[in-house]
C-alpha positions in Angstrom: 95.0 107.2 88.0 92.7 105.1 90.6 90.9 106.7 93.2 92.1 106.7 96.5 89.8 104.4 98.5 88.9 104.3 102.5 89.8 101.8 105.4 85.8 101.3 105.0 85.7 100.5 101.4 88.3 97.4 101.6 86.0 94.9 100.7 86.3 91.4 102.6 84.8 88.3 102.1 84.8 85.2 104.0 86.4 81.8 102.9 85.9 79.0 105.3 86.2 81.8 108.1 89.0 82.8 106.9 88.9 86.7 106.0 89.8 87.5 102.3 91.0 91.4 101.5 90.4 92.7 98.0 93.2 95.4 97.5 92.7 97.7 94.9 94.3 98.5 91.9 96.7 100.9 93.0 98.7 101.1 96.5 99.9 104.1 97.2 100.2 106.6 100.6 96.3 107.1 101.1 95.7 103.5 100.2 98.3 102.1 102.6 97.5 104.0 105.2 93.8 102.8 104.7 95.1 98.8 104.3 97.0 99.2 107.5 93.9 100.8 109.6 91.9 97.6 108.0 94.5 95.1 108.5 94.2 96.6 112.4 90.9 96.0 112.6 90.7 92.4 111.5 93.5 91.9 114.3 91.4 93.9 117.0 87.9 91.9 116.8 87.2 89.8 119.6 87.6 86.5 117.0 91.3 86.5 115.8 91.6 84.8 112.6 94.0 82.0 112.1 94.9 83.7 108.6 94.4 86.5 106.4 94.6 86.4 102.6 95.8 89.3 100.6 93.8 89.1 97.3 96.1 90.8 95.0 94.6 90.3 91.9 93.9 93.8 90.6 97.0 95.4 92.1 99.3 96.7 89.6 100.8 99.4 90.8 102.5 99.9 94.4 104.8 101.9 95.6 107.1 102.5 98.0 104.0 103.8 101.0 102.5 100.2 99.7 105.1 98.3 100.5 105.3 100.2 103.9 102.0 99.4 104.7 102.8 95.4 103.6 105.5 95.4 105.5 103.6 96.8 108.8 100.8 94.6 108.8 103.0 91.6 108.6 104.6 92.8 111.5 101.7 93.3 112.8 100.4 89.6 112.0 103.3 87.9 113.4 103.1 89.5 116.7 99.5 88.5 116.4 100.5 84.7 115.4 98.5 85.0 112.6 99.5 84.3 109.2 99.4 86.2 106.2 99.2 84.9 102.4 99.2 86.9 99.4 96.8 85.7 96.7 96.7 85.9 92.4 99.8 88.2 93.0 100.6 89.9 89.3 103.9 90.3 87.4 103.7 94.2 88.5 103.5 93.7 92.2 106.0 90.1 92.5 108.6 92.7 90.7 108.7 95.0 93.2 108.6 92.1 96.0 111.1 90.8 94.5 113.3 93.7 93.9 112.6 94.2 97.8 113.5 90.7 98.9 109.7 90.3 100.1 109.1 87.4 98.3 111.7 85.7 100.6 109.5 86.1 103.6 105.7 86.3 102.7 103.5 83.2 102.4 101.8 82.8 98.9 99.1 81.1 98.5 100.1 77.4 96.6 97.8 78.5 93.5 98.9 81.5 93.3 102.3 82.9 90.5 105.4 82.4 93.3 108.4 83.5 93.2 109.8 79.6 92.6 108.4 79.9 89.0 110.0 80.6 86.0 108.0 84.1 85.2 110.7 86.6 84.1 110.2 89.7 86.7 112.1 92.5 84.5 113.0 96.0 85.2 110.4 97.0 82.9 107.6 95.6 85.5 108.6 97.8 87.9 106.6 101.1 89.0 107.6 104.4 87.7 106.7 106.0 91.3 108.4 109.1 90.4 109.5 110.9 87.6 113.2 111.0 88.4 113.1 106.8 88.4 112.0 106.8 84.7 114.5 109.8 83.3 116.8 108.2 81.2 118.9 112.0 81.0 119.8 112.0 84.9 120.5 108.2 84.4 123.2 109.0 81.5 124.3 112.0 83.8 124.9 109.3 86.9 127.1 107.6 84.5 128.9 110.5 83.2 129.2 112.6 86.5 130.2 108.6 88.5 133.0 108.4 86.1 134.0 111.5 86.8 134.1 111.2 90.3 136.0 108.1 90.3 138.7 109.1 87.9 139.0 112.0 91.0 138.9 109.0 93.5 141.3 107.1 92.0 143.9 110.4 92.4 143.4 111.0 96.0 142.8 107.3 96.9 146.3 106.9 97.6 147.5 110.1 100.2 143.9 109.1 101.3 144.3 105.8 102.3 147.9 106.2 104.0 146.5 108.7 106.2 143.8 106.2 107.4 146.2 103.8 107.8 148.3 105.9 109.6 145.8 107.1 112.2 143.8 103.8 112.7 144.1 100.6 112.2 141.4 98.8 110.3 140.1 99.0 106.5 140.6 101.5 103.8 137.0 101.4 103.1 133.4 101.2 105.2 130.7 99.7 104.1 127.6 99.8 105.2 123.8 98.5 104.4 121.4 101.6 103.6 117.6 101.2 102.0 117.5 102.6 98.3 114.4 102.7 96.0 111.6 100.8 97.4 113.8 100.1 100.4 115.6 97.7 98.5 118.8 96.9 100.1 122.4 97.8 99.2 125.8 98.1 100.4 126.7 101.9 100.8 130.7 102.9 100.7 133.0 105.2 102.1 136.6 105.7 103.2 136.7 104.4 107.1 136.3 107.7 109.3 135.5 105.8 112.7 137.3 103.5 114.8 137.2 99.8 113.5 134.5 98.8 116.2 132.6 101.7 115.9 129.3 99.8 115.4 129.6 97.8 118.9 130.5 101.4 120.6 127.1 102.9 118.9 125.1 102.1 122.1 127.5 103.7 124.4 126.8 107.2 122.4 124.3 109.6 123.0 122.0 110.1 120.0 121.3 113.9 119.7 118.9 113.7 117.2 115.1 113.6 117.6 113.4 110.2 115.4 114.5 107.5 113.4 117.8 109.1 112.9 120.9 108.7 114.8 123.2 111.9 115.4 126.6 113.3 117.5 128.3 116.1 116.8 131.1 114.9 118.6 131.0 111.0 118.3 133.9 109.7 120.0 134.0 106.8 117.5 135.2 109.2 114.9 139.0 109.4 114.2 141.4 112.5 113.7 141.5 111.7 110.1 138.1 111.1 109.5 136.8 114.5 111.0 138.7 116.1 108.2 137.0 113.1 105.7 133.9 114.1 106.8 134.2 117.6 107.1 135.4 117.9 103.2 132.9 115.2 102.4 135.9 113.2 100.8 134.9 110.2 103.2 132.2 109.7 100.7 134.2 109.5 97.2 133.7 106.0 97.0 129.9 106.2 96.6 130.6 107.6 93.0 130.8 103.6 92.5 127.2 103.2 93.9 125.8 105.6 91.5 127.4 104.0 88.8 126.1 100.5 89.5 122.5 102.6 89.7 121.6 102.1 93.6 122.4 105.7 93.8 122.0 108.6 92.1 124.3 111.8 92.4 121.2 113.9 93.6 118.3 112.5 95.7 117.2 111.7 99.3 119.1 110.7 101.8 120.1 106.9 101.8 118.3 105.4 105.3 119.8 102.6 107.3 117.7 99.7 107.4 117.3 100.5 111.7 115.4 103.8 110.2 113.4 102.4 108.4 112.4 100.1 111.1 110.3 103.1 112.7 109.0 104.5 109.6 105.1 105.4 109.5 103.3 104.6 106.2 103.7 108.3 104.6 107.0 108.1 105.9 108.5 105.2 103.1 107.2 108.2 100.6 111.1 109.1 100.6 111.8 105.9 99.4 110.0 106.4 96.2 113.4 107.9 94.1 117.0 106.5 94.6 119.2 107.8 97.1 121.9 110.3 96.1 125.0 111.2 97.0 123.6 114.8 97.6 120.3 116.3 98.5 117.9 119.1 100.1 119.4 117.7 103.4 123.1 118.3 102.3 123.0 121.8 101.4 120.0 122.7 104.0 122.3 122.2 107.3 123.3 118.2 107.1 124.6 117.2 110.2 122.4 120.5 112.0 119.4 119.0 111.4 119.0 116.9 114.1 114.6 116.2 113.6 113.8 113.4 111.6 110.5 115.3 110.7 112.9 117.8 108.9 114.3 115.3 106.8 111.4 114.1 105.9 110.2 117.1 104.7 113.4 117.9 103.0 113.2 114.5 101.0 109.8 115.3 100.2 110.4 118.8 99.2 112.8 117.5 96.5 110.6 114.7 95.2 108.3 118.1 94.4 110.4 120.4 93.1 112.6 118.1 91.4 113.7 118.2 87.9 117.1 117.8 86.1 117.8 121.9 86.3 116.9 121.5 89.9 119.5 118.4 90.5 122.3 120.9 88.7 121.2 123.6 91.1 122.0 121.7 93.8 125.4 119.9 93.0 126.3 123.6 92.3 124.8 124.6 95.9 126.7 121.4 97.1 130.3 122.2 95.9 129.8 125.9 97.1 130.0 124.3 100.4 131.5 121.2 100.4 134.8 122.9 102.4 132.2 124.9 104.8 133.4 124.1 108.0 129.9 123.5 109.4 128.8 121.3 106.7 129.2 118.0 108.7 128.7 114.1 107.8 126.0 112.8 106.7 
């Protein structure tokens, strides 16, 4: 484990005026949150630099707080007009840029590993930022319990989808991109519970919920049929199929939407460091009552701690003990 280091102890050297960082080793919460405070003040002096370079040579382990904190500051430089290149990136830290689809939008520098080469970025490169990611038990469970759930799917799918189709015109199925582990991008599914333009009414709706979350306890975009979807939970059936491909798991966090994440503060991405699941702290804690995004952070966080494969079966138990609880809501 590599100590935590300060805003004040990122060294930086000078290169033709150009200001070099020398990231550590590790970059985690305390480390981002340092990188970011840095990164501000290089942006803030009264001589704004044409270009900052990231030297990345010792970093081998980020996670998901790291890549917040990259992802900030080049925000952050692009407002500024100033440009940001990553330098002697390693294997470790391209595989999770890759896995993120950062690689598609950072500047490397030309003698530097890109991501044009023919280095073989595996799964195996990738950081193990919580034990849940590296259990190969709650992996084989996914598969089992996603099987499981699909073989129930495939029995209701058809009373299911008539009913939809009855009620509103439009798709069978929803589908929707949400951040996963390391905010890496997927495409979430569900059986359709809102009216087919439901994303062009969203401004027109009053968001009842406080922070980067976006809640209405009676959305006018939702259909007859899909309150009862969502009230039973059987709106979200189809996901069994994204735990089965792996962007999911059956327990975990609650999948953002990339708008979320958006607004999220460095400590914030910390929930992003397991997969989603299809159930959580948040689903048997209240769901669609908690309206504070604060909450669900500390719900996500709370099950990061306390989580281990008797806790996951504790709470798919909790889960189906009130999956047909009237106040149990949508997610």
């Amino acid at each position: 484990m590599v100590k935590a280091v300060s805003a004040e102890n990122f060294p930086v050297t000078f290169l033709n005026h150009t200001p070099v960082m020398h990231l550590p080793a590790r970059m985690s919460v305390t480390e981002g949150v340092a990188f970011k405070k840095k990164c501000q003040q290089l942006l803030q002096s009264n001589s704004l630099p044409k270009k900052i370079i990231l030297d990345c040579t010792q970093t081998i382990f980020i996670d998901s707080s790291g890549i917040g904190a990259l992802v900030r500051t080049f925000r952050n430089t692009q407002q500024k007009e100033v440009q940001l290149v990553l330098k002697g990136v390693t294997p470790q830290l391209m595989a999770v840029l890759k896995l993120t689809s950062l690689d598609t939008v950072l500047t490397f520098d030309p003698l530097t590993a890109t991501p044009t080469t023919t280095t073989n970025y595996s799964q195996q490169q990738l950081p193990t930022t919580h034990p849940s990611i590296g259990s190969w038990i709650k992996r084989c469970f996914d598969i089992v319990g996603s099987l499981v759930g699909l073989a129930i799917t495939s029995m209701l799918f058809l009373p299911i989808a008539i009913a939809i189709k009855l009620d509103s015109p439009g798709a069978i199925f929803f589908g929707q991109t949400r951040c996963g582990f390391m905010a890496k991008k997927f495409r979430i599914w569900k059986f359709r519970s809102m009216c087919i333009d439901a994303e062009a009414q969203k401004i027109s709706v009053t968001n009842q919920a406080t922070g980067a979350i976006f809640k209405n306890d009676n959305d006018p975009r939702v259909t007859k049929v899909g309150r009862f979807l969502r009230r039973t939970s059987l709106d979200e059936l189809p996901q069994f199929w994204n735990v089965l491909k792996g962007d999911m798991s059956l327990v975990g966090t609650r999948p953002p939407t990339p708008d979320e994440v958006e607004y999220y503060e460095v400590p914030e991405w910390q929930r992003l460091d397991v997969k989603p699941g299809m159930t959580g702290e948040w689903q048997v804690n209240g769901r669609s009552s908690i309206k504070n995004f604060e909450d669900i952070i500390k719900l996500d966080l709370q099950y990061q701690h306390n989580w281990s494969l008797a806790y996951d079966l504790k709470l798919i138990f909790k889960t189906i003990m009130i999956l047909f609880n009237e106040n149990s809501g949508a997610v």
